[in-house]
N, C-alpha and C positions, 0 to 999 in steps of 0.2 A: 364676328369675324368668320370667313369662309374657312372651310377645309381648302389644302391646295393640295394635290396629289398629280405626280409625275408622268408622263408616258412617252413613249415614242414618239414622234411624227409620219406618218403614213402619204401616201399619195394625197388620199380624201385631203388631207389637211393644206395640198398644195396651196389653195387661194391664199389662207390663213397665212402661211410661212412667208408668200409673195408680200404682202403687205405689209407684216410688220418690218420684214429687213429693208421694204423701202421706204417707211416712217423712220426706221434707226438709221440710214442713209441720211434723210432729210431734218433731222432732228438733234442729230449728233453733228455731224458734219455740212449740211448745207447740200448734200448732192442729191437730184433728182435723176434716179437708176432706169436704165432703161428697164420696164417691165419685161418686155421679151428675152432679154439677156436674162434677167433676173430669174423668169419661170424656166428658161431651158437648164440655169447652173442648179437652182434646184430643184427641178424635177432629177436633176440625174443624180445628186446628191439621195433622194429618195429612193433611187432607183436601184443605187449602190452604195450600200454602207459604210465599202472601205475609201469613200471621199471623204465622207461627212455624215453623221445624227446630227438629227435635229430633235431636241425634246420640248415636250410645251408644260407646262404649266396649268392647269387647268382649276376653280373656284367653285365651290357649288356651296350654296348656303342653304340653309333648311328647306325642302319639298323644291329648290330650284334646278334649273338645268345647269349639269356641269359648263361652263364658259371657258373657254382659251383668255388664260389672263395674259402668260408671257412666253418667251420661248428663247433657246438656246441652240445655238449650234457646237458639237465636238468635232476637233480632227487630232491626229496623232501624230507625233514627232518621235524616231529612235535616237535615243542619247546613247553612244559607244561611251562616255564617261562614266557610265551609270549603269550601263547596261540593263536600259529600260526603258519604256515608252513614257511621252509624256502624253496628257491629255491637256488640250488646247481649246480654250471656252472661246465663241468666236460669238458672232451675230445674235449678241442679245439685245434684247427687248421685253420691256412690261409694259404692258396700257396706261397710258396717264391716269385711267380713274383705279389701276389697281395698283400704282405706285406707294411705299410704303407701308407694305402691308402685307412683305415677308415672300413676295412671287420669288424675287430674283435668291432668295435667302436660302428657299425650298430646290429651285434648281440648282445651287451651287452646293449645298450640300448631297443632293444626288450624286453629282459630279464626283465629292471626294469621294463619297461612300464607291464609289465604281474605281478610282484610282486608287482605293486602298487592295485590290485584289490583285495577287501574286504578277509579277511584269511590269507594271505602271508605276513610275518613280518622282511622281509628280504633278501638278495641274500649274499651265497658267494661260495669260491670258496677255491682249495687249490693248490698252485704252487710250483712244486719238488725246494727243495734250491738252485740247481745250475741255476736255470733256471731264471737269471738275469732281463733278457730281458722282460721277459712276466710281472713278479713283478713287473717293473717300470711303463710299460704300465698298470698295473692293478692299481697300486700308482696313476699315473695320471688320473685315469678316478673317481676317486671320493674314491677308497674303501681305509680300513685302515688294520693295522694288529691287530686282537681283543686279541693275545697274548695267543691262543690257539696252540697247536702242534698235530700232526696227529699220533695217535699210532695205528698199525694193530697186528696182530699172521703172524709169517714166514709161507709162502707158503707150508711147508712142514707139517706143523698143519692145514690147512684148510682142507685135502683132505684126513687126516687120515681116517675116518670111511668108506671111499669109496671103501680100499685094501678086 
């Protein structure tokens, strides 16, 4: 079994970041992202922390190089009920050949360990319906379903004022 140890995300890591959230795009949900869109939201996400971290995951087994196994996105939400931030696990991803084998286990316990510090009143996350697989592992690792549902505006209203 590798060591997995946690880091940031950096610029360098831009190509790395582009490609797994368009695998977790195509994987999870069926959509093919446009790359360009993709590399401008997160290049700037890299570029400004208070959008979004990205952290990765990274494997290195005896005398090997360390390898990007998976990777995470945070963003933050303030709760007035709570008076406190939550921390929002967003765009993840593990490599098919590093799936079960503790990547996504290692980042998420990063994650709490980071919301356990003074302010942060909480982690969560939101997992597309079909996507069975990740819910169960998300079930297992402690979280619950708080009995909220996720409403947006169709894509075709976001971008009105821009014509």
């Amino acid at each position: 079994m590798s060591e997995i140890s946690i880091r940031p995300a950096t610029l360098d890591d831009l190509g790395i970041v582009i490609d797994f959230s368009a695998r977790l795009a195509a994987e999870s949900e069926g959509i093919d992202l446009d790359r360009e869109v993709l590399a401008a939201g997160i290049g700037s996400a890299l570029e400004d922390s208070s959008k979004a971290q990205y952290l990765l995951a990274e494997t290195a087994g005896e005398g090997a190089a360390a390898e990007v196994a998976g990777q995470l996105m945070i963003t933050y939400e303030w709760s007035d009920w709570r008076n406190g931030m939550f921390i929002w696990i967003q765009s993840v991803y593990v490599r098919a050949e590093n799936r079960r084998e503790g990547v996504f286990k290692a980042l998420y316990n990063h994650v709490i360990e980071l919301s356990s510090s003074p302010g942060y009143c909480g982690v969560r996350l939101y997992v597309h319906d079909g996507n069975t697989s990740a819910r169960e592992t998300y079930l297992r690792l402690g979280m619950v379903e708080p009995g909220y549902t996720v409403l947006e505006t169709p894509d075709e209203l976001k971008h009105e004022d821009e014509s």
